[in-house]
C-alpha positions as CSV (number, residue, x, y, z in Angstrom):
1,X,26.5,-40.1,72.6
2,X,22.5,-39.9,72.6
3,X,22.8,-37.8,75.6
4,X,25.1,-35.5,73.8
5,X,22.2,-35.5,70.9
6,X,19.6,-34.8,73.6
7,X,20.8,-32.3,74.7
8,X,21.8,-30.3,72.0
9,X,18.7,-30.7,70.6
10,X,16.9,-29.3,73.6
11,X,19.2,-26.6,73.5
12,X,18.7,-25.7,69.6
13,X,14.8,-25.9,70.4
14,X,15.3,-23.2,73.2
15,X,17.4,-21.1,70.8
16,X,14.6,-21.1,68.3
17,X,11.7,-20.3,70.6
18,X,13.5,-17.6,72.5
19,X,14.0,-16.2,68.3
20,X,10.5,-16.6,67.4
21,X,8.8,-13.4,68.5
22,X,11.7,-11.0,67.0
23,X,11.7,-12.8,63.8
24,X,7.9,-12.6,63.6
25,X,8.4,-8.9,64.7
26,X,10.8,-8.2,61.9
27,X,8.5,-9.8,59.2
28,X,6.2,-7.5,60.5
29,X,3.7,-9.9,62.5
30,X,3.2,-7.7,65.6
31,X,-0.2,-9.6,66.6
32,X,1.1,-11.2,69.7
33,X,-1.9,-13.5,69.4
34,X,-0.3,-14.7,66.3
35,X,2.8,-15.0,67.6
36,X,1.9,-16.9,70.7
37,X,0.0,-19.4,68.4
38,X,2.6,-19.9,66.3
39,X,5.2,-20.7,69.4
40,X,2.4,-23.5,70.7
41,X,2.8,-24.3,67.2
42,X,6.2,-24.7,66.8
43,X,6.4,-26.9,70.4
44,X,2.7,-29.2,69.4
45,X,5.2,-29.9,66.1
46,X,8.5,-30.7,68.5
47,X,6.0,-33.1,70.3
48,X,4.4,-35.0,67.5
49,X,7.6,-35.5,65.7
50,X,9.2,-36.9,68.3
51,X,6.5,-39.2,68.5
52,X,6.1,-39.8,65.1
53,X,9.8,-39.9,63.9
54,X,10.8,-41.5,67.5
55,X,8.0,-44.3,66.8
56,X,9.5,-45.0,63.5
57,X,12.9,-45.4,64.6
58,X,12.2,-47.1,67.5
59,X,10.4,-50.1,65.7
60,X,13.1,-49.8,62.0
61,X,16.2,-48.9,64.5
62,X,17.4,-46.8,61.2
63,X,18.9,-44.0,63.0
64,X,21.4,-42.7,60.6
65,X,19.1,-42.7,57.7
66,X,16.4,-40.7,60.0
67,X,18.8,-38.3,61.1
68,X,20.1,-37.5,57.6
69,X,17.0,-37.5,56.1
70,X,15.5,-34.7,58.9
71,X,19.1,-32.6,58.7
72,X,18.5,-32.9,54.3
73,X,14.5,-31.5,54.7
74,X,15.7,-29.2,57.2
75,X,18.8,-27.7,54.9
76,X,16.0,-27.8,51.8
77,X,13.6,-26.0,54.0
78,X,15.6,-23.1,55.4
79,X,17.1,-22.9,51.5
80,X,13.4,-23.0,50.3
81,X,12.0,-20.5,53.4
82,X,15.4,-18.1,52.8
């Protein structure tokens, strides 16, 4: 099962940084500068979360309660963000 969670995560991380540039685009950010910092910037925060959020789980083994609390900020966020 975590190489089941692995992968799709991997998988919805491609999805969202092959998106980035059009949705930029169509908010009408057409700097590509801008746009290429915020991909690095969207991979630099895959990177330290995992370290981060991996770290914590790793030394409190609370898996469910990380997992729900990252799918709950990431519901209120794209509710918040629209």
């Amino acid at each position: 099962m975590p190489l089941a969670a692995f992968v799709t995560s991997i998988g919805v991380t491609n999805v969202v940084s092959e998106f980035t540039e059009q949705t930029l685009q169509r908010a009408g950010i057409v700097d590509q500068l801008t746009i290429d910092l915020c991909g690095a910037g969207f991979q630099v925060a895959i990177v330290l979360g995992g370290i981060f959020v991996g770290g914590y789980v790793d030394r409190t083994k609370e898996f469910k309660e990380v997992t729900l609390a990252c799918l709950s900020a990431t519901l209120g966020l794209l509710i918040f963000l629209g």
